[in-house]
C-alpha positions in Angstrom: 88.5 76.3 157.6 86.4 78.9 155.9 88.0 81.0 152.8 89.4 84.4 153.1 87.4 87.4 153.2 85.3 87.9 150.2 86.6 89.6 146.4 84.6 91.4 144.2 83.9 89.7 141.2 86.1 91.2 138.6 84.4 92.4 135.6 85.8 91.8 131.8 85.5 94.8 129.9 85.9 97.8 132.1 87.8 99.4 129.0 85.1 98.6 126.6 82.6 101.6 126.9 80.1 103.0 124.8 81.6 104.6 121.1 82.2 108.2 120.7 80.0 110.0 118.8 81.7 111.8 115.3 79.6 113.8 113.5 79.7 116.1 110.7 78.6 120.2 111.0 78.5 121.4 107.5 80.2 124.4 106.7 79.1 127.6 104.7 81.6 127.9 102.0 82.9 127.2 98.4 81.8 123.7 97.9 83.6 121.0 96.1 82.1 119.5 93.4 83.1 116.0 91.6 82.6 116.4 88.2 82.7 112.5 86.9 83.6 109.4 88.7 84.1 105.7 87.1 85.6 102.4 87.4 85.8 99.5 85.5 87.2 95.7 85.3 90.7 95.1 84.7 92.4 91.3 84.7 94.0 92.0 87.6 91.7 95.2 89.8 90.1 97.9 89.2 90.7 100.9 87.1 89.6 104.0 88.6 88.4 107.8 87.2 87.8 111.0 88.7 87.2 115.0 88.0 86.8 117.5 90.1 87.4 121.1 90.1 89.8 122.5 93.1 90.4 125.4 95.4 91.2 127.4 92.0 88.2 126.5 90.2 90.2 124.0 88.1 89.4 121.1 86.9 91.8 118.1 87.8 91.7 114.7 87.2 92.9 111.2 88.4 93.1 107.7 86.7 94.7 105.2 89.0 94.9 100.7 89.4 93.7 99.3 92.7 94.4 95.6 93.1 91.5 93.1 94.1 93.4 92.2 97.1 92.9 95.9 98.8 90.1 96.3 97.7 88.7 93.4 98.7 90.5 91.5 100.9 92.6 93.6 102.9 89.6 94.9 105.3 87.4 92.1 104.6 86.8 90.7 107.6 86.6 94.7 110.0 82.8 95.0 111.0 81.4 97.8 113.3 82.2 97.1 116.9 79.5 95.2 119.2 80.4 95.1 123.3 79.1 92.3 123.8 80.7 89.9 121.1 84.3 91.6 122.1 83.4 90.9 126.0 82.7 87.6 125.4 85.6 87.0 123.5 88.1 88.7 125.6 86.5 86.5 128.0 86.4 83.3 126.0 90.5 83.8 125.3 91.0 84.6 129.4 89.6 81.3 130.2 91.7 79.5 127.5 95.4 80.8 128.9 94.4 80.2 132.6 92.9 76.5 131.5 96.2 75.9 130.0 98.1 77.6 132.8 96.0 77.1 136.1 97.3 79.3 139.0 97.5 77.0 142.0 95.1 77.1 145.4 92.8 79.5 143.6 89.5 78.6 141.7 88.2 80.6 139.1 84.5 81.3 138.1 83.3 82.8 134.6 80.2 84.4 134.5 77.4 86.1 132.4 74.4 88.3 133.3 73.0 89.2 130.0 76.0 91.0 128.5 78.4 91.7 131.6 80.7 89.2 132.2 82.6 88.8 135.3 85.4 86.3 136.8 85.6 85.6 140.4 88.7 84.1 142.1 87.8 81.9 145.5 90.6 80.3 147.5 91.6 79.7 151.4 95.2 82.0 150.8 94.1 85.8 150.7 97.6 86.4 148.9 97.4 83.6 146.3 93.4 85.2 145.6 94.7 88.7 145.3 97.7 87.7 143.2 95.7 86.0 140.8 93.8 89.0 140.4 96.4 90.4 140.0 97.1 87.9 136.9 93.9 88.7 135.9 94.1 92.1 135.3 97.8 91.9 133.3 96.0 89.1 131.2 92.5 91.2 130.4 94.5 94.2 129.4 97.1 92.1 127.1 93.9 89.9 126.0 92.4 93.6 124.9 95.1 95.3 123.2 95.7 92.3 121.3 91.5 92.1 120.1 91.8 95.7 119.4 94.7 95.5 117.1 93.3 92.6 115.3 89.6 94.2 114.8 91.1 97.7 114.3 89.4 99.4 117.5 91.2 101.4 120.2 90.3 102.9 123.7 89.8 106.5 123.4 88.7 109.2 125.5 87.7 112.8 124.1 89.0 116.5 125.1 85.8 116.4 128.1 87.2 112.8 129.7 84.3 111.0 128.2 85.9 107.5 127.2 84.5 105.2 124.5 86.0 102.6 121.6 86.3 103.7 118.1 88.3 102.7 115.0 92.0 102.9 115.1 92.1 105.6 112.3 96.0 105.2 112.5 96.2 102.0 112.1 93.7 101.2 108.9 96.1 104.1 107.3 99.0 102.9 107.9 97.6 98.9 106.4 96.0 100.9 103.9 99.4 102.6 102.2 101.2 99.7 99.8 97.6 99.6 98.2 97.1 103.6 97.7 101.6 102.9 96.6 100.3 103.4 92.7 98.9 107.1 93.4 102.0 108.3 94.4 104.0 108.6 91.0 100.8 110.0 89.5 99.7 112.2 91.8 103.3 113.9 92.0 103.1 114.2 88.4 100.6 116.0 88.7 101.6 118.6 91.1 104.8 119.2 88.8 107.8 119.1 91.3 108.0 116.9 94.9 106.0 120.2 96.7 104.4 118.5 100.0 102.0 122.2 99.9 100.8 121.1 96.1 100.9 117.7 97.1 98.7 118.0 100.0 95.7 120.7 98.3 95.7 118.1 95.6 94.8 115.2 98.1 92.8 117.9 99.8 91.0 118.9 96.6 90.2 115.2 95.5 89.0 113.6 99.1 86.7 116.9 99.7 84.7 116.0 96.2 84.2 112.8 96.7 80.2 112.9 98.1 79.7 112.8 102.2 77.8 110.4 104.0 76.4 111.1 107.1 78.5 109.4 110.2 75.9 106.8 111.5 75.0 107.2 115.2 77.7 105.1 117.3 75.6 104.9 121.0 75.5 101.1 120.7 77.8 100.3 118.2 81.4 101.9 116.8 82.3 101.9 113.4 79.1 101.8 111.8 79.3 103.9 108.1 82.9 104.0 108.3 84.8 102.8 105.0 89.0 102.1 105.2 90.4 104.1 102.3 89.8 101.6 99.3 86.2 100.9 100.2 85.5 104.5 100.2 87.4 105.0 96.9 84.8 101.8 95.6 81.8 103.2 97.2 82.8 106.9 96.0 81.6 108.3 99.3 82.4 108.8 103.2 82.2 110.0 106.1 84.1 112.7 108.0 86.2 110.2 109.8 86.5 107.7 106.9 87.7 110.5 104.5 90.3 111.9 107.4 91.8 108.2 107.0 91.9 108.3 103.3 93.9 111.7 103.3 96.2 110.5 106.2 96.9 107.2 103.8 97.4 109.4 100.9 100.1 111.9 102.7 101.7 108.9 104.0 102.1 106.9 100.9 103.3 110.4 99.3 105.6 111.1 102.0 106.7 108.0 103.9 108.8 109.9 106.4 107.2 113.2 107.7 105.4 113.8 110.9 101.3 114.0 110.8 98.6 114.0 113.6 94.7 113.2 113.6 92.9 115.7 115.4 89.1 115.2 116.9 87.1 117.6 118.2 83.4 117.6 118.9 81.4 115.9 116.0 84.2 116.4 113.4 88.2 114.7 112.8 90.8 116.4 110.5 94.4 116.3 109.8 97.8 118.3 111.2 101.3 118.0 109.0 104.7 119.1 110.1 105.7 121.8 107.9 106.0 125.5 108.6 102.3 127.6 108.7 102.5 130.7 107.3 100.8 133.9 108.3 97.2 133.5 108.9 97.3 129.4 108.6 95.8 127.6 111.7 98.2 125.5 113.2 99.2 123.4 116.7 102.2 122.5 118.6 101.8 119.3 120.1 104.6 117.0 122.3 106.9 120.1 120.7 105.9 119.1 117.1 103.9 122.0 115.1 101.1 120.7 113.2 99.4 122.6 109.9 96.1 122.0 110.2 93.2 120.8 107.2 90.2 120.1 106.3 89.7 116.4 104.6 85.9 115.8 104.4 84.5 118.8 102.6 82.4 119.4 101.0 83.8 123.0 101.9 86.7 123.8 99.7 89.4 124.4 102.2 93.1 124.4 101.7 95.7 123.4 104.0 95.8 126.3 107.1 92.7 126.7 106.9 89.5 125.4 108.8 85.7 125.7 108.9 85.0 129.0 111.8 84.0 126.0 113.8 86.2 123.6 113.7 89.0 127.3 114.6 86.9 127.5 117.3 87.6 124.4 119.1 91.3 124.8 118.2 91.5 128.3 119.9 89.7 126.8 122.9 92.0 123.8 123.2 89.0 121.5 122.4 90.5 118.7 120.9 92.4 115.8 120.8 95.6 114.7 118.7 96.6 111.1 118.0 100.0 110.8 116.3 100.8 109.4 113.4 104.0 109.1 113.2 104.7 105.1 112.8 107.6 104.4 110.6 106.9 101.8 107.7 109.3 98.7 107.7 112.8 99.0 105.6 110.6 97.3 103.7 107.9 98.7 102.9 109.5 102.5 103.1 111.3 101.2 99.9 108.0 100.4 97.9 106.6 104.0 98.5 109.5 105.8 97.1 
């Protein structure tokens, strides 16, 4: 007997495509300006200080705690995402589970040309080949979703269908909240009453002075130059997509229970909140949720409603793409923000 007719190897990876591109296109306006910025050694973190002057021309201030653990520990281990290291450990865990739970009258072969991998099934049954490619598939994209979640990547695919990997924005937010927990009493003291509009231009106002840094070129690699929220506080600088996270984690930790939305266009990221826009605000309606719209990265001085012409643009054009954000925290953890 001869085996059935011939399979296609089955490549590893199919999902795992070259990064999206987010870049920054400055914008002719007011622009923020951080007056002072320090931190120094405590027993048990960091303490940190900032001025800045807001939309108003004010100057506010901040002087918050960070523990040693966020800062250093809680990200310590996220790097900037390489295809072929993921591949080959997608592939690495693939050949574990089906070691430990072979699939009978089938053989399977691992392979690597440079950094493609493949795996091919060969057997004498047609069926029991195509079912355990079948197996395959189910196991890659569980195999995936699990590597992503642990490295902070996701699949993603912009407003012109070009797919890519970059970092799961949501996700470093919403790991980044308990630590960002000690802002929250301050920063509402500072904005007088619980106001989510104060709230917000405050965030606003302090995330647009902290200095830019140019989004490093993501062809080969994702991630690289991005900073979760406490490493950008430490660094005192980010880029457009690091500083969108920061603000997200900010909102969040102020208010655990209302509705936001990242929003990408071309070469820039911002944020959307569920309250009312009033007249002349930029806002969107997305899965029947209306989103007010704003600016995170500076260093334009932009309050929430309003946007850069070109960031509008896209908006009016329906350029863009919206990942909610609208996980609930743990019982838990829901209590330790209020």
């Amino acid at each position: 007997m001869t085996p059935s007719k011939q399979h296609l190897p089955l490549k590893i990876g199919q999902l795992l495509l070259a990064a999206v591109i987010l870049t920054l296109s400055f914008i002719n306006t007011g622009r923020a300006e951080q007056l002072s910025f320090s931190k120094n050694k405590l027993e048990q973190g960091y303490s940190f200080h900032y001025q800045w002057l807001d939309h108003a021309n004010s100057k506010q201030e901040i002087n918050f705690v960070l523990s040693q653990e966020g800062l250093f520990e809680r990200f310590r281990d996220f790097k900037t995402y390489q295809n072929g290291y993921a591949q080959k450990t997608i592939l690495r865990r693939i050949k574990k589970h089906m070691q430990q739970n072979p699939i009978a009258g089938v053989q399977i072969f691992y392979r690597q040309q440079h950094e493609e991998f493949s795996i091919e099934v060969k057997g004498l049954d047609n069926n029991k080949v195509s079912k355990a490619y079948q197996e395959i598939v189910k196991l890659e994209k569980q195999v995936t979703k699990k590597y992503f979640e642990e490295t902070f990547y996701q699949a993603f695919t912009n407003h012109d269908q070009v797919s890519g990997i970059k970092v799961d924005h949501v996700s470093i937010a919403n790991n980044s909240v308990l630590d960002l927990k000690p802002l929250k009493p301050i920063i509402l003291d500072k904005v007088s009453i619980k106001n989510t509009r104060k709230a917000t231009n405050y965030v606003l106002g302090f995330v647009q002075s902290i200095p830019y840094s140019t989004l490093e070129s993501r062809l080969t690699s994702s991630g690289a130059g991005f900073n979760p929220p406490l490493r950008l506080l430490w660094e005192n600088q980010g880029d457009c997509d690091s500083k969108m996270t920061l603000t997200a984690a900010l909102l969040r930790a102020l208010m655990p229970r209302i509705e936001m939305a990242l929003i990408y266009i071309e070469g820039h990221a911002f944020i959307g909140i569920n309250i009312p826009a009033a007249a002349g605000e930029v806002s969107i309606e997305h899965e029947q949720v209306n989103y007010l719209l704003a600016e995170p990265t500076g260093p334009a001085l932009l309050p929430l409603g309003k946007l850069a012409p070109e960031s509008e643009l896209a908006i009016n054009q329906g350029h863009y793409v919206v990942q909610n954000f609208h996980e609930v925290l743990t019982a838990k953890a829901a209590e330790k923000t209020q």
